[in-house]
C-alpha positions as CSV (number, residue, x, y, z in Angstrom):
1,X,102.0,94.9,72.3
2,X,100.0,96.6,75.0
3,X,101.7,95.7,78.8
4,X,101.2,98.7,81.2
5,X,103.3,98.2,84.7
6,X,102.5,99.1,88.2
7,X,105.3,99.7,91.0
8,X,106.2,100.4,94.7
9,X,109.1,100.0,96.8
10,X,109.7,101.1,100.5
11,X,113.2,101.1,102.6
12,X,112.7,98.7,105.7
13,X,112.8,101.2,108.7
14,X,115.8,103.4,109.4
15,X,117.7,101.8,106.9
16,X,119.3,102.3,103.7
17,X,117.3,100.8,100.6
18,X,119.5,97.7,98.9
19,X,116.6,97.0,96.3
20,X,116.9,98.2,93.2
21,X,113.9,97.7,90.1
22,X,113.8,99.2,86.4
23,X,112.0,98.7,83.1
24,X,112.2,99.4,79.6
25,X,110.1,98.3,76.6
26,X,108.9,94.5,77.2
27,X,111.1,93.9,80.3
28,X,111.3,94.5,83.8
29,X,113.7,93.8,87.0
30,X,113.7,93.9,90.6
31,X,117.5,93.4,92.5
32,X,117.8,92.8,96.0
33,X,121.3,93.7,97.7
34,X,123.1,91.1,99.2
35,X,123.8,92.8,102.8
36,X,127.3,92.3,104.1
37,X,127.6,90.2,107.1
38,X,128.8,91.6,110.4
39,X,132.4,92.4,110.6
40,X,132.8,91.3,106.6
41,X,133.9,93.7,104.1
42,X,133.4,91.2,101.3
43,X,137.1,92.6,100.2
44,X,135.3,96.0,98.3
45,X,135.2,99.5,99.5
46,X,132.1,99.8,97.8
47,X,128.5,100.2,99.4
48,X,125.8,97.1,98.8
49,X,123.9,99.8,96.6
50,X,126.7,101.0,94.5
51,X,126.7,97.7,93.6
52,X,123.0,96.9,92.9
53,X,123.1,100.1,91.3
54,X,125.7,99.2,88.7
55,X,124.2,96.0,88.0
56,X,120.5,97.5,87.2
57,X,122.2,99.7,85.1
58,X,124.5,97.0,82.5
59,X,121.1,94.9,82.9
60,X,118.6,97.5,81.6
61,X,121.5,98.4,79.0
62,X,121.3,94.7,77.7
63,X,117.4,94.0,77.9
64,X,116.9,97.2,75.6
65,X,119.0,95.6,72.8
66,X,117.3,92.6,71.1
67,X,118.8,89.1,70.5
68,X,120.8,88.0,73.3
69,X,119.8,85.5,75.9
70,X,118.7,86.9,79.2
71,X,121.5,84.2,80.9
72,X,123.7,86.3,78.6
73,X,122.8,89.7,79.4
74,X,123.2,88.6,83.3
75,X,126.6,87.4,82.1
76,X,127.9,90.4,80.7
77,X,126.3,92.9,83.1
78,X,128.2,91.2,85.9
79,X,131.2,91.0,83.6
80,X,130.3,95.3,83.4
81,X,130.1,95.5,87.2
82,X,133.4,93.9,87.8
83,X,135.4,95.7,85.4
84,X,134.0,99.2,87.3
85,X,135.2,98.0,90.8
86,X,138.6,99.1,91.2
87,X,142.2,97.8,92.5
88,X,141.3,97.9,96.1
89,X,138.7,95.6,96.1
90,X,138.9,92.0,95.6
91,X,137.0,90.5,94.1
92,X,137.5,86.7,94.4
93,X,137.0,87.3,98.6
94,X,133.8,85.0,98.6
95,X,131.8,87.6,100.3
96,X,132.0,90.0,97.6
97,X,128.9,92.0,97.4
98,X,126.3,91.3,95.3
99,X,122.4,91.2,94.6
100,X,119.7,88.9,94.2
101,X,117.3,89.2,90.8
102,X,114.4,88.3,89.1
103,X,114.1,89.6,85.1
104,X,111.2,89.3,82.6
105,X,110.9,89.6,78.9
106,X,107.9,90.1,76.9
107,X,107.6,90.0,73.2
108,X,105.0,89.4,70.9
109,X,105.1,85.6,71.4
110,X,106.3,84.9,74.7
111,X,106.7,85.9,78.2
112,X,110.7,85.2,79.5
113,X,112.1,84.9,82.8
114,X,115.2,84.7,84.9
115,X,115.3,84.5,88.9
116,X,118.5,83.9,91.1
117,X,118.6,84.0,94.2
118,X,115.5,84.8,96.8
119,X,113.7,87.7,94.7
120,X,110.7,85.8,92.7
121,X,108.4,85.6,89.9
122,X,104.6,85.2,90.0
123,X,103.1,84.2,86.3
124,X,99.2,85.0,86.5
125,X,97.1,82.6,83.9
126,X,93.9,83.8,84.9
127,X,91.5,82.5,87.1
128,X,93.1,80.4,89.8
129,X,96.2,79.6,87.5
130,X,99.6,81.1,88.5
131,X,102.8,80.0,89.0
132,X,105.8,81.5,91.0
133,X,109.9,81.0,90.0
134,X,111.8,81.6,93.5
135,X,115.4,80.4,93.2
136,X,115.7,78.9,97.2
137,X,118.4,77.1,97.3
138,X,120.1,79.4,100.1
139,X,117.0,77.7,102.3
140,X,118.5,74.4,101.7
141,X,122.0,74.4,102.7
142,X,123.3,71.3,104.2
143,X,123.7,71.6,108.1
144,X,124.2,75.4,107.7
145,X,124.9,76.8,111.4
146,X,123.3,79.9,112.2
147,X,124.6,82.2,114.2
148,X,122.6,84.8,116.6
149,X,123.2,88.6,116.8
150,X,121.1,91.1,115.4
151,X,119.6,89.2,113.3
152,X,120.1,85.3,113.0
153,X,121.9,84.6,109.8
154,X,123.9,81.7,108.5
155,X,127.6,81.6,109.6
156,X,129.6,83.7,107.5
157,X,132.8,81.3,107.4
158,X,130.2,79.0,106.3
159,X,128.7,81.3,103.8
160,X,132.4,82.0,102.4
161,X,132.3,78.1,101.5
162,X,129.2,77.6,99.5
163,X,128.4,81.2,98.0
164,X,128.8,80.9,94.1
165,X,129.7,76.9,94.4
166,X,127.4,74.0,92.7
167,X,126.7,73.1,96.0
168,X,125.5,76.3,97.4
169,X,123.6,78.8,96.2
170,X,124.3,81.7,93.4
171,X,124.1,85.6,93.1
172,X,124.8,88.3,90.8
173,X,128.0,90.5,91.2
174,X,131.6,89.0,91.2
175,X,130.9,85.4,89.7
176,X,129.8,86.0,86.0
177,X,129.5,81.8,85.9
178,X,126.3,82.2,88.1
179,X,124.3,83.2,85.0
180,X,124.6,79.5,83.7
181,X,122.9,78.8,87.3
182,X,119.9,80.9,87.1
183,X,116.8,79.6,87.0
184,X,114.9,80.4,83.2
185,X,111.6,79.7,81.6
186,X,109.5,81.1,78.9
187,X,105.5,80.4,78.4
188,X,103.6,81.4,75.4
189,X,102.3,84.9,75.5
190,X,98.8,84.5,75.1
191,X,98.7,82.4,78.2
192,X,100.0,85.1,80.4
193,X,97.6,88.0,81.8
194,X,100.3,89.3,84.2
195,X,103.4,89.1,86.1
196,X,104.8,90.0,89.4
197,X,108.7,90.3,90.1
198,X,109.6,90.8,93.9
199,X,112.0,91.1,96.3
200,X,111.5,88.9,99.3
201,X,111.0,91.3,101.8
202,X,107.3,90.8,99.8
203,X,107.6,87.0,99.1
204,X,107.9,86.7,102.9
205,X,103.8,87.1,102.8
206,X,103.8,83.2,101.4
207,X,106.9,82.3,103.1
208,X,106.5,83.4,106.5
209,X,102.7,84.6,106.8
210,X,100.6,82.1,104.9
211,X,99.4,84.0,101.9
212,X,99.0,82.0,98.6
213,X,100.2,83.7,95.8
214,X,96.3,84.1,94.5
215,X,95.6,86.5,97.4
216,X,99.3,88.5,96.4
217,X,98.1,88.9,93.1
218,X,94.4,89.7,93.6
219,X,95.0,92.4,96.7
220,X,97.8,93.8,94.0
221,X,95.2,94.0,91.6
222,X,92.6,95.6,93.5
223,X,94.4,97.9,95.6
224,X,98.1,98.6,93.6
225,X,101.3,97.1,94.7
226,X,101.7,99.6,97.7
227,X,98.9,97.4,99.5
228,X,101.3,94.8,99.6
229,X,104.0,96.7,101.0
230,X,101.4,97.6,103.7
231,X,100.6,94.2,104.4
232,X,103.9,92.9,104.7
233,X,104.3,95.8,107.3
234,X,101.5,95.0,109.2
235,X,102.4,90.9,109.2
236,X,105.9,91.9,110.5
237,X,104.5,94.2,113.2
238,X,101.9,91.9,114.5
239,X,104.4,89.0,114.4
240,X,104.4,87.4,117.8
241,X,107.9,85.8,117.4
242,X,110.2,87.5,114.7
243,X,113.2,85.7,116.1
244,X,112.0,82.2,114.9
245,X,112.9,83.4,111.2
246,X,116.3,83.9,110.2
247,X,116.7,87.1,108.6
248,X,115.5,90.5,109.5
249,X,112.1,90.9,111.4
250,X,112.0,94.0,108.5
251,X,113.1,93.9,105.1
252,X,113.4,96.4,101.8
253,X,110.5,95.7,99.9
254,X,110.0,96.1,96.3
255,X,107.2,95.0,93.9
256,X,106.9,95.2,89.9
257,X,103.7,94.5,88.1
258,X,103.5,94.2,84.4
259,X,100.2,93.3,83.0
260,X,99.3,92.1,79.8
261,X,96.3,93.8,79.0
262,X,94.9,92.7,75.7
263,X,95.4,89.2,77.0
264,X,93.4,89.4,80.2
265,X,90.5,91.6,78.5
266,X,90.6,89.0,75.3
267,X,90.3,85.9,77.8
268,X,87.5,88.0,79.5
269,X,85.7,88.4,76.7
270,X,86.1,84.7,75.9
271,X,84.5,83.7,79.0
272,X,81.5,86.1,78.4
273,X,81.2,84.6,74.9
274,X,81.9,81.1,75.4
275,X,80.9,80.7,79.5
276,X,84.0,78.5,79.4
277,X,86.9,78.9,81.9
278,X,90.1,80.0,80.5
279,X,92.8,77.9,79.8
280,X,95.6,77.0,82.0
């Protein structure tokens, strides 16, 4: 099994870097920090990346042994991360801190995934065939008041009411129940020539600044995944009205490529041979 990965990741200016990525043998993963909210402590002493940093680490240890479910391996690495907080923070405050993720496994006859929260996954099937996983149900609250400061965000008294519910959205770090909520998929491996994971301080190219995923992937391909990170820099400086987002005009920004090698040169050779397009 021949995958080769590519990676970049950049702090948004003058801050501290929240997103966390690793990978092993078939598997990669990109964690984005969820950032306290103003005046919120989330009941922990701890910083967002002690945190994000404890969770990459009882991830990577379960995706490098074989035989457990990735909704599993979520489970108990948030079980891990729990159990190394200790008895001055509390963890059932709603605002604990936590992380987003996106996770993918690779073995010889399929390609795996898991996303919560706003990080993503892009599935490139050759040609103009790809697909991208992005768990947005934080976009899709019900009447969620925003409030403006800094930055405009959701309410956090209304954030403390829907974080880690069925009726609000889910993310990794005090809630081991929001594995079951993750968003998971698998497509044959032969299908796949490569895979992006990403926080969404890069997804924002699609969301905010009109890129398709096509252009995301081929400008990756071309150019390596720090031409991304310069292009989301460059949308967010030449952004004529930040404040109509809510969120930060700058995020972290963090980008994993894993590409399937034999895959893309066998469906290249296919095409030569055959002058047929590949399939979906």
């Amino acid at each position: 099994m021949h995958i080769t990965y590519t990676a970049a990741m950049q702090a948004a200016p003058d801050t501290t870097n929240e997103d966390r990525f690793a990978v092993g043998d078939g598997w990669a993963l990109v964690l984005d920090g969820a950032g306290r909210y103003p005046g919120e402590s989330g009941g922990c002493i701890h910083p967002i990346t002690w945190v994000v940093d404890r969770l990459a680490a009882h991830l990577a240890s379960g995706l490098g042994r074989p035989g457990q479910t990735l909704k599993t391996i979520v489970r108990v690495a948030i079980e891990a991360t729990m159990a190394d907080h200790g008895p001055l923070c509390d963890l059932d405050d709603p605002l604990s801190p936590g992380a987003t993720g996106a996770i993918v496994r690779i073995d010889h006859d399929q390609v795996e995934w898991l996303v919560l929260g706003d990080c993503a996954v892009v599935i490139d099937q050759g040609a103009e065939h790809c697909a991208s996983v992005i768990d947005d149900r934080v976009d899709h609250l019900p009447d969620a008041p925003v409030v403006e400061g800094r930055v405009r965000t959701y309410s956090p008294a209304y954030v403390a009411t829907v974080r880690n519910t069925p009726e609000g959205f889910w993310v990794l770090g005090a809630a081991p129940e929001a594995a079951d909520h993750a968003l998971v998929g698998a497509l044959p491996r032969e299908s796949v020539d490569q895979v992006l994971l990403c926080s969404d301080g890069v997804s924002r190219l699609t969301e905010r600044y009109g890129w398709t995923w096509r252009e995301v992937l081929d400008l990756g391909t071309a150019n390596g995944p720090s031409a991304l990170i310069r292009a989301v820099r460059e949308a967010e400086r030449g952004d004529p009205d930040p404040r109509r987002w809510r969120g930060k005009r700058h995020d972290d920004t963090t980008v994993v490529t894993l590409q399937l090698a034999d895959q893309a040169e066998e469906r290249q050779m296919g095409m030569k041979i055959t002058g047929r397009s590949p399939s979906p």
